[in-house]
N, C-alpha and C positions, 0 to 999 in steps of 0.2 A: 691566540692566547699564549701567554706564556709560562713556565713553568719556575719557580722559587729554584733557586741551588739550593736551599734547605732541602726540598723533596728531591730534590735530583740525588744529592747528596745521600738523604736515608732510604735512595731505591738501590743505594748500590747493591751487586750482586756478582760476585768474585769468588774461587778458590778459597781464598783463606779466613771470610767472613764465614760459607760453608761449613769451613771445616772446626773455627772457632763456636758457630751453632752448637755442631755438635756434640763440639764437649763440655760446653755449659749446660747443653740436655743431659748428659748423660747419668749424673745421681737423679733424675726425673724418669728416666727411660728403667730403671734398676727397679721401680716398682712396676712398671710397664710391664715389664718381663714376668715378674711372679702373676699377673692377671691375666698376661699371653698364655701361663702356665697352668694358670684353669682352668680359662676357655681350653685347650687343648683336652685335659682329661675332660670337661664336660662335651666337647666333640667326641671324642670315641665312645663316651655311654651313649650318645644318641646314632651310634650305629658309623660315624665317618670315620674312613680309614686316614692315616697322618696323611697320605696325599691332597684328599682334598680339603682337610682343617688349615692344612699350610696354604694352600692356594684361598681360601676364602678370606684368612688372614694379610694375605700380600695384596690381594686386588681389591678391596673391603676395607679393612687397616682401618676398623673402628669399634669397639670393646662391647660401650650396649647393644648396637645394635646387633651385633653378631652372637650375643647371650641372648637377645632377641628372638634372634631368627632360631637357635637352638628349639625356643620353646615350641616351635610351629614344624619343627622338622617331621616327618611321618614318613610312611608309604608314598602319600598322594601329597606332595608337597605344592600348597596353596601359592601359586606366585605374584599374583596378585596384593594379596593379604601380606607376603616378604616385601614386595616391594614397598608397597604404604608405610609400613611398618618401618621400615631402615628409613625410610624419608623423612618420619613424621619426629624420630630419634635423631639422626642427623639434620635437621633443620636449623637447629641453630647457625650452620655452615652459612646459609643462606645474608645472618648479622655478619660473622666475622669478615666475609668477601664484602660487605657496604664498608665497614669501619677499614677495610684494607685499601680499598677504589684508590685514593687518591696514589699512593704508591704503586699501587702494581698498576694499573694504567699506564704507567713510564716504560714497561718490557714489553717487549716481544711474544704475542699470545703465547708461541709454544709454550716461554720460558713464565709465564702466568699464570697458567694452565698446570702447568709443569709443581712447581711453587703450593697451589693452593690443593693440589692432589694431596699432598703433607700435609696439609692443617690441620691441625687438630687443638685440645682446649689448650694445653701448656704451654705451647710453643707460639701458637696467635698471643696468649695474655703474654708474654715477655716480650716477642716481637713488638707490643701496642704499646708498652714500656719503657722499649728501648727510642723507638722513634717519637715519644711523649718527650723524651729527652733528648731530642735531637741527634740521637743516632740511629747510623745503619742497622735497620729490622729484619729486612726480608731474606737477609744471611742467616741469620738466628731464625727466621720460619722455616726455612728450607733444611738449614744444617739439624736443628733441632727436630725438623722430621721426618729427618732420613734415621737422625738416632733412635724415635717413638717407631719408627717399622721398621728398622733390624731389631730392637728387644723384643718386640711386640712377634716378629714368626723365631724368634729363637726361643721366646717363651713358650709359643705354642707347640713347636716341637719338641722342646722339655716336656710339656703337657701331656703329651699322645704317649711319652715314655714312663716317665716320673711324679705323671701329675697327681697323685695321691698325695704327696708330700706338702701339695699348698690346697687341699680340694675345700677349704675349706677358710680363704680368705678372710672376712668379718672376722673371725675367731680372735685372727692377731690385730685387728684394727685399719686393713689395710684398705680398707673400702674408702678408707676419710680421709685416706693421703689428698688424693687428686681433690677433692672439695675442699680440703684448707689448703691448697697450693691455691686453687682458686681464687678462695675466697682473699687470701693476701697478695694476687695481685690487684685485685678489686680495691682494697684497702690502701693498698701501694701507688694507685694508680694516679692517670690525671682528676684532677677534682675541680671542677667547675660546675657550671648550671648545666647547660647543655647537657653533658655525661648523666648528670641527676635526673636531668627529666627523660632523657633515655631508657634509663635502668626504673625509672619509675614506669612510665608510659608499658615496657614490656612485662613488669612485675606484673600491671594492672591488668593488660591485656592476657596475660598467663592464667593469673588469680578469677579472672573473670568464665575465659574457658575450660577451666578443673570443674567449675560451679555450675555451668549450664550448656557447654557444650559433650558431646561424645569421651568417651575416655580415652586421655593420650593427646587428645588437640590441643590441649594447654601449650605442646611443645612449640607446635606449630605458629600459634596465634601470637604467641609472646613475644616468639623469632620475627617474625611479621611484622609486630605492630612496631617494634625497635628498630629492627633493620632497616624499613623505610623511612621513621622518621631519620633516620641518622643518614639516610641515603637524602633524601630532602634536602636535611642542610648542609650537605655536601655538595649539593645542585647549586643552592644557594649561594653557598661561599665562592664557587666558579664562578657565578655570573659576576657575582660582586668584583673578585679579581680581575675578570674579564674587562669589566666596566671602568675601575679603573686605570687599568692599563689605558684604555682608549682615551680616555680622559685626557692624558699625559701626551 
């Protein structure tokens, strides 16, 4: 089977697309940082010293779920119940690595592996963006989330020092930043059928389990029912490729 130089093309992965990521993140990673800077003070009222708020932040490098894990923090810390918990919050991860497949397939696990350690929502929806357009993405996933985790532990380490100063996020609005970055690249994005019944099928499958399943598995189900269908005709469109080729 062989692979399009279009894809070849939008897997590049180089120093200077890197570094160009980056600082197209970087007014995205500025709000990053004041909710680094929360979490930070909400870590030291539940008892952690900046050591370990900063290390939960760099190995973790994920916002709910680590205000998540705050709430369950005690004595007897349930690890079981953290674990499910950051899974069922992070699951979305689960879509963005199907809608990613066709490109990162092209690397070298480590550097794959490596890549998708950074993902996060901002930098996957412009990544999905850029190669919607026919350009190189996976510079802009990487550069971009190397910028979302240096704001994201500078913020938390503001937090453990200063973080009085933002304890109180909603107040300025800054909760809606990341959901109308979101929601415009949704708006911005490709638009066809396919995308539609994606976004519907996991709407549905989401809406479905808020109503009848356990509390919280909405996140999981909706990730699920999207991710595979999109992973589906991903399979799909290989074979078809494949088939052609051979044809020829």
């Amino acid at each position: 089977m062989t692979v399009s130089d279009d894809v070849l093309a939008q897997s590049a992965l180089n120093r200077p697309l890197v570094w160009a990521g980056f600082r197209q993140m970087v007014p995205i990673a500025l709000f990053v940082l004041v909710f680094g800077a929360a979490f930070g003070l909400a870590a030291t009222q539940q008892g952690l010293g900046t050591p370990w708020a900063v290390l939960m932040s760099s190995a973790v490098f994920a916002g709910a779920a680590q205000f998540a894990v705050l709430d369950l923090w005690g004595p007897q810390v349930p690890v079981l119940t953290l674990v499910l918990t950051v899974f069922a919050i992070n699951a979305r991860h689960l879509l963005m690595g199907a809608t990613l497949y066709p490109w990162l397939r092209q690397l070298p696990p480590a550097q794959r592996y490596g890549v998708m350690a950074l993902a996060s929502d901002s930098n996957w929806a412009l990544a999905m963006q850029a190669m919607g357009r026919g350009q190189p993405g996976l510079g802009l996933l990487l550069g971009g989330g190397l910028a979302l985790w240096v704001f994201w532990i500078v913020g938390t380490v503001l937090g453990t020092q200063v973080g009085s100063l933002v304890a109180d996020a909603r107040r300025w609005g800054l909760d809606m930043v990341m959901g109308c970055f979101l929601l415009a690249m949704v708006v911005g994005g490709e638009k066809n059928l396919r995308m539609l019944l994606i976004w519907v099928v996991a709407a549905g499958a989401s809406l479905a389990a808020f109503r009848w399943l356990p509390e919280n598995s909405h996140v999981v189900t909706g990730t699920l029912a999207g991710g595979l269908l999109g992973l589906c005709w991903t399979d799909e469109d290989k074979d078809t490729k494949k088939d052609t080729h051979d044809g020829h």
